[in-house]
C-alpha positions in Angstrom: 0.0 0.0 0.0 1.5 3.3 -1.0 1.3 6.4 0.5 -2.1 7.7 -1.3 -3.6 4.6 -0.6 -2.8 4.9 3.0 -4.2 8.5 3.3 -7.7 7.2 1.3 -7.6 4.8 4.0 -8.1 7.5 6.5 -10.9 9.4 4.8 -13.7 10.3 7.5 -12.2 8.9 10.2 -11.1 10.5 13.5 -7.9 11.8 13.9 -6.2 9.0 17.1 -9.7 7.4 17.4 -9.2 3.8 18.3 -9.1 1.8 15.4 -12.2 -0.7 16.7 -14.3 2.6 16.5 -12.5 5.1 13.9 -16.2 6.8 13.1 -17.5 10.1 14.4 -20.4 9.8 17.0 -23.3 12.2 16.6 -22.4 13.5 20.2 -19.1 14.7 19.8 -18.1 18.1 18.0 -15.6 18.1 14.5 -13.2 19.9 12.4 -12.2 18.8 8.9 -8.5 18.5 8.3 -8.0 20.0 4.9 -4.8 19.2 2.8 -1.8 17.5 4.0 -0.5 14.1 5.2 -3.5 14.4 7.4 -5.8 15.5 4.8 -10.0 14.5 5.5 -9.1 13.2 9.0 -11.8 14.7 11.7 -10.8 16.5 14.6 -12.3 15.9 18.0 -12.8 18.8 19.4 -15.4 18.4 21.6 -15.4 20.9 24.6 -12.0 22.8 23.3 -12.8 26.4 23.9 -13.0 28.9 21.5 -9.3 30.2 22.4 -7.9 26.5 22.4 -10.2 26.0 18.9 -8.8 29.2 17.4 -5.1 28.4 17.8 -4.3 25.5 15.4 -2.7 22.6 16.1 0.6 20.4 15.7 -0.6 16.6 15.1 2.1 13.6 15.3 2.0 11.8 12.1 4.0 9.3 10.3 2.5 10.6 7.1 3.8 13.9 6.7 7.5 15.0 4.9 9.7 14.0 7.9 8.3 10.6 8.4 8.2 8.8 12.1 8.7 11.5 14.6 7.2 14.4 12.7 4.3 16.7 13.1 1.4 18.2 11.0 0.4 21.9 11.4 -3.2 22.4 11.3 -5.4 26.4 11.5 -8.8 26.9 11.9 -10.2 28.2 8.4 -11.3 32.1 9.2 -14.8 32.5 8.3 -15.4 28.1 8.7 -13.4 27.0 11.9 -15.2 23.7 10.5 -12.5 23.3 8.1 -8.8 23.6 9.3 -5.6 24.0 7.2 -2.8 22.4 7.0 0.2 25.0 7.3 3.2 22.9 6.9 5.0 19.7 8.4 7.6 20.0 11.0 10.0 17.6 12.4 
């Protein structure tokens, strides 16, 4: 399995969800991770405030340009904190 296929893999699932239950549940609150290694994960971010919401994230992934180890950078959309974009990979 290459790369791409790996990432389709992870379409609509939950970002570190267990992987018995990788779904979204209907009671829990989600952002759409748009572009990057990380691209159309969902976000749990269920009881984040709007000051934790609103400062972007760095997410460990072995899918991103450093490999094992590195991180994904992740900001809320302005105008649809729905959506958040990916900003760059770091190690």
């Amino acid at each position: 399995m290459d790369r791409d296929d790996e990432r389709e893999s992870l379409r609509r699932r939950v970002y570190g969800a267990d992987h018995e239950h990788p779904d979204p549940r209907p009671d829990r609150r989600y952002a759409e991770l748009v572009g990057g290694p990380l691209d159309g994960l969902l976000l749990d971010i269920t009881g984040w405030t709007r000051g934790e919401a609103a400062t972007g994230v760095v997410l460990p992934t072995e899918l991103g340009r450093f490999g094992p180890g590195g991180r994904a950078m992740y900001d809320p959309r302005p105008g649809n904190p729905a959506r958040w974009d990916w900003t760059g990979d770091t190690p």
